[in-house]
N, C-alpha and C positions, 0 to 999 in steps of 0.2 A: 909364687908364695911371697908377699911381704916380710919385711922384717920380725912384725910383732908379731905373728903367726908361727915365723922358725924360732924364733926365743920360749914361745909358749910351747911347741914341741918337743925343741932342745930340751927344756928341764924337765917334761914326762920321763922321757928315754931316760936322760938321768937320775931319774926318782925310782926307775923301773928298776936301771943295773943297781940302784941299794937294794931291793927288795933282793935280787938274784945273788947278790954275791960277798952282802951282809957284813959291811965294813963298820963295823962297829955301832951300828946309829937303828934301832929300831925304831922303822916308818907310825908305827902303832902307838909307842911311846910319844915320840916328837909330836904327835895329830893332840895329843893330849896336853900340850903346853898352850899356856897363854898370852903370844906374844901383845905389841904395840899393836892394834886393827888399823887394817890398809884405809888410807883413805877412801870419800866415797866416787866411786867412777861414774861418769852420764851415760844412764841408761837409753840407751835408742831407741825409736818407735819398733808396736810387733810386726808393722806390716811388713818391713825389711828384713825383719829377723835376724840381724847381728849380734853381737857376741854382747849379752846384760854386762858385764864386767869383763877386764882385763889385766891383770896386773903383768906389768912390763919388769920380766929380770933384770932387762938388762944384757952383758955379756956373763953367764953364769959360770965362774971361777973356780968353785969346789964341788962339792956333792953335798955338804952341808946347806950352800947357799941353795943348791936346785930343791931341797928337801922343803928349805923357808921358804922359797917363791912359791913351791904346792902348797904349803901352810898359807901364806897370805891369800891363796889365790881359791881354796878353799872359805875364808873369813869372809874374802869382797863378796861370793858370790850367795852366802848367808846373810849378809847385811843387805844385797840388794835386792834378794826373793823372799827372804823372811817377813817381812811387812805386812807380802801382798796372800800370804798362806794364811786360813784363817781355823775356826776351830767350830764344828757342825757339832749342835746338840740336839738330838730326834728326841721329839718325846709321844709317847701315848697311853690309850689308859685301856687299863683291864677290870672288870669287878669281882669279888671277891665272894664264896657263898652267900654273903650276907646284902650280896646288893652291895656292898662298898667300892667306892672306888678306889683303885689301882695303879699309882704313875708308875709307868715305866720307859727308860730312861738309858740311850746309847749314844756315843759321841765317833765321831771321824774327823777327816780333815778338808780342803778345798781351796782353791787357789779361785784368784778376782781374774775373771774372762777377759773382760772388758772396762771400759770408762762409763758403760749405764747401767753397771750394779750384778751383773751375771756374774753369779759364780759355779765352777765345774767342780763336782766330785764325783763319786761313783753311785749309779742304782740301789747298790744295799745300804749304801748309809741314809739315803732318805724314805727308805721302804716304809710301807706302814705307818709313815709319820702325820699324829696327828697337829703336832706345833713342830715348829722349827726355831733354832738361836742360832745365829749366827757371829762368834766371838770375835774381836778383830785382832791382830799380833798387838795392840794399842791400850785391849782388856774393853772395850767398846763394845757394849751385845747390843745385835736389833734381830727384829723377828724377820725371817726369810718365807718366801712364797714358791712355789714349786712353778715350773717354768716348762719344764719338759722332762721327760726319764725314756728310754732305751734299754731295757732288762737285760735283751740279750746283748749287747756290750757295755753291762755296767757302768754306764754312764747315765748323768742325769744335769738339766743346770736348773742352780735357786736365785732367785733375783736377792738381793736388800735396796734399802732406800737410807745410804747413807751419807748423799750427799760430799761435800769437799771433804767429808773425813775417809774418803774410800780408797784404800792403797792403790797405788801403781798396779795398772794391770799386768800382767806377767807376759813376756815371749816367748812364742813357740819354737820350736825347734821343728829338726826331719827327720824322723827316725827312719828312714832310709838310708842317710848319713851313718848311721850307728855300724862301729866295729866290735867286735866281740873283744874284752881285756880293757877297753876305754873306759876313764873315773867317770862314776857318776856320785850325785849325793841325792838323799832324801830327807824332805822337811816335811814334820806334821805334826800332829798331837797324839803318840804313843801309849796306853794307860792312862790319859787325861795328860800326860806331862807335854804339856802346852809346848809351840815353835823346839823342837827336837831337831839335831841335825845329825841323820849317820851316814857315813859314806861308802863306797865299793867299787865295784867294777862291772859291767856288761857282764854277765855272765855267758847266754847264748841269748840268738835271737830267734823270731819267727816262732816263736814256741805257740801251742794252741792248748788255752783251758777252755776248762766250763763256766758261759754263763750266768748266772742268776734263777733263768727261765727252760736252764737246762739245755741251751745251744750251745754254740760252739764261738769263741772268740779267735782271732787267728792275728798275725803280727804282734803277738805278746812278746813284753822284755824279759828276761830271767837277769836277774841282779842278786848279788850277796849282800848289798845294803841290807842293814837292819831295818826290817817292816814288821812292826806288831800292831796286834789290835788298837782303834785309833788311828791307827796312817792311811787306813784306807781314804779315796779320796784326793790324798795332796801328791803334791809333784815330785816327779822324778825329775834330775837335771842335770845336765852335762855340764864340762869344767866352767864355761862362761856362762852360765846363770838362766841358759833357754830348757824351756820346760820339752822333753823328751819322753814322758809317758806319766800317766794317772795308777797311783801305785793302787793295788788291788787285793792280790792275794798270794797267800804262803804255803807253802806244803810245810807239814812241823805237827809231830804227833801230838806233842806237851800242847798247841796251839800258843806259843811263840816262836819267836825266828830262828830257823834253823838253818839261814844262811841261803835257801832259797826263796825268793819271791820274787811277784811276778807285776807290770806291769800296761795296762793297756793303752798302744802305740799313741801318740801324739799325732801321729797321720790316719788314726782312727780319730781319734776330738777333732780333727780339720772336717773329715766327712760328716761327720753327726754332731756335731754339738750346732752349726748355726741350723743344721732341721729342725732339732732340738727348740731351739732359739723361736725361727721361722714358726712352727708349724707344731711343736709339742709333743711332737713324738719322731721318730727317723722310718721315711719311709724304704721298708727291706725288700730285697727283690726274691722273686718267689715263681716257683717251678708249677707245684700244685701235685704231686704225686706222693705216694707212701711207697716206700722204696725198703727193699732188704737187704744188707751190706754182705757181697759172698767172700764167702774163706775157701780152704782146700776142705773143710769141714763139713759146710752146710753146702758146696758143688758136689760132692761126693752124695749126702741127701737124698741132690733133687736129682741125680743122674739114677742114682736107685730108684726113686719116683718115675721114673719116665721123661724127666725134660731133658731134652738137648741144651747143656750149657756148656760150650767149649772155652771156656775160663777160667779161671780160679780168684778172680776178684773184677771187681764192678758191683755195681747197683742193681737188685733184680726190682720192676717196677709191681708192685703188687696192684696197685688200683690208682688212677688219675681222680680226681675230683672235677665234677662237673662242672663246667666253663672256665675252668683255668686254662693257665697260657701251654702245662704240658698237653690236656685236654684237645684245645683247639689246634694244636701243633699236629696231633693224630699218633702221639705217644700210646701204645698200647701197655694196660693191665693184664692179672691174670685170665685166664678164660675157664680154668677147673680147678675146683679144688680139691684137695689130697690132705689126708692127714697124716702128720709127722709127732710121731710121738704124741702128746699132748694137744698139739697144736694143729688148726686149719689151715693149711698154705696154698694160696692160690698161685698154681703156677700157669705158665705159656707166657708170660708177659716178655716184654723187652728186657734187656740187658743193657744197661747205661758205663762204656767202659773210656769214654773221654768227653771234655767240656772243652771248645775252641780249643782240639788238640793236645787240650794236655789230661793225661789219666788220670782218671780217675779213681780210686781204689775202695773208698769208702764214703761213709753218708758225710763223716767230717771232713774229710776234704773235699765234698763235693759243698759244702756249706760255706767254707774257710774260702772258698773259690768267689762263691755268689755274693757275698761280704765282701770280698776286697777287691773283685776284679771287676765287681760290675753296678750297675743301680739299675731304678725299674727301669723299663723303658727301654732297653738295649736287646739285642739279636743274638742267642747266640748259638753254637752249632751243636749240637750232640751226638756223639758215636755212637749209635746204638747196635747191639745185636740181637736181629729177629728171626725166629726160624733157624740159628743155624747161622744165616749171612748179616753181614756187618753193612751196616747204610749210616748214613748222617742226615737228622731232623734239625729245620732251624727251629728256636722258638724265640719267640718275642716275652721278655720278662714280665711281669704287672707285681704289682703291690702288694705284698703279703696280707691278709685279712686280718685286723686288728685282734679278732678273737679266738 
């Protein structure tokens, strides 16, 4: 570990024992003063992925000084991401009983991809858009063009055509890298109120929401930064100024920030945004079966039904679809069906109780799995149990169907 690395540490831990043992100096307070701004530090190329800013303590003396080195070190890393964070204005129209037309009219946020004009936010902020604005931190609007979108990882990229007036493009980060308690900050346009900076901390990792399209996202961040309507879109980012996830979404009844939200991984934007880019859409890797997620609930059910299910969780496979990769694999559906209460359930089929050895339990972790551990085109094993006895099918993955 170099020097400037243990000085940037050092004054965490030190900033951390104020928070813990509250000598007098509230961290909340101090974040809300307006010091001297650090000067500005050379931001590095993304392909390296170094640290966008630095600020050097120094040897840090007191707890006061460790409190100002997070202060300035929070200011560099706003002055050197701010720029490139811009302000997404969706608009479309509706008409009105009388044949009239309708603007209507939603804003997010989005961060500069690249040096040819891509910029990343998320699927819902470009939904349905019939025009696009694209604001700059500079107050510079041009119109944006739709480039690609990705529903179920709310993700989407829009190009502009802004020429030498187009910020710095932003560095990625690894959210692999990411500890649970590590500062992060978020920058966006909250309620319209343009380049907003709030800060926090990791809250946990690996969390999995919902979609857009109703799937499953999986390596989500959970952060206490303040995320409201309008952030969606802009970057999440760790103490040196690399972008660590695409803030997304909140749990909060009021529908403001209630100190949870969530964002999606920056090693999710590695994978999908240049297909995105490439190709205009990501292409998902895909089983081809309807599948019914079992509890101690609905095994108890089908054991009263007549089926042998020695489990209490897995996948029961109701019916494959015709020439997919479960299909061709020789994955078996139901072969009778039974009614359950309400409903027609075809049982005898397989039970899917691991994917390359690791368990399986439900539909969303068998989804969170095919998302992040594999793309089309790959092999992989399935546990199955048929009849009673447990066997492993390989299947070869293919392409989700567009529609």
């Amino acid at each position: 570990m170099n020097k400037l690395s243990r000085n940037l540490q050092n004054l965490i831990v030190i900033s951390l024992m104020l928070l813990v043992v509250g000598l007098g100096c509230n961290l909340t307070n101090v974040l809300a003063f307006n010091p001297t701004p650090t000067p500005a530090i050379v931001a590095p190329t993304a392909t390296s992925a170094p640290p966008v800013v630095t600020v050097v303590p120094g040897e840090v003396g007191s707890e006061s000084e460790a409190v100002n080195a997070l202060e300035k070190q929070f200011i560099a890393v706003y002055e050197a991401v701010s720029p490139a964070v811009v302000n997404i204005t969706n608009r479309s129209y509706t008409y009105d009983m009388f044949m009239g037309t309708v603007p209507q009219e939603g804003t997010g946020s989005g961060f500069v991809y690249d040096s040819a004009g891509h910029i990343v936010t998320n699927y819902h902020v470009v939904e349905n858009a019939e025009e696009l604005v694209v604001t700059l931190a500079s107050g510079q609007a041009y119109e944006a063009k739709i480039v690609g979108v990705d529903p179920s990882n709310d993700l989407a990229v829009i190009h502009i055509d802004a020429g030498a007036n187009l910020p710095k493009p932003v560095v990625l980060g690894d959210s692999d890298q990411l500890r649970v308690g590590q500062f992060v900050l978020a920058i966006g346009n909250p309620f319209g109120l343009e380049q907003t900076l709030t800060t926090g901390v990791v809250s946990a990792l690996g969390r999995v929401i919902e979609s857009p399209d109703g799937r499953f996202i999986g390596e989500a961040i959970q952060t206490d930064a303040a995320i409201n309507p309008g952030n969606s879109g802009g970057p999440l980012l760790d103490l040196e100024g690399r972008v660590i996830g695409v803030n997304s979404q909140i749990i909060s009844p009021s529908g403001a920030s209630s100190g949870v939200g969530f964002a999606v991984s920056v090693n999710t934007v590695r994978r999908v945004v240049p297909e995105l880019i490439a190709r205009g859409y990501y292409p998902h890797p895909w089983l081809g079966a309807q599948m019914l997620t079992l509890t101690p609930a609905t095994t108890k059910v089908l054991r009263e039904a007549g089926m042998n299910v020695p489990v209490d969780s897995g996948l029961l496979v109701i019916t494959t679809v015709k020439g997919s990769p479960a299909d061709k694999a020789g994955i078996r559906g139901g072969s009778r069906v039974v009614r359950i209460g309400r409903y027609q359930v075809p049982l005898g089929g397989d039970i899917i109780t691991a994917i390359n050895g690791q368990q399986v339990k439900d539909y969303q972790g068998l989804t969170v799995y095919l998302e992040t551990k594999t793309t089309v085109g790959d092999t992989v094993n399935l546990t199955i149990i048929r009849d009673g006895v447990e066997q492993s099918i390989a299947v070869t993955l293919a392409e989700r169907p567009q529609s």
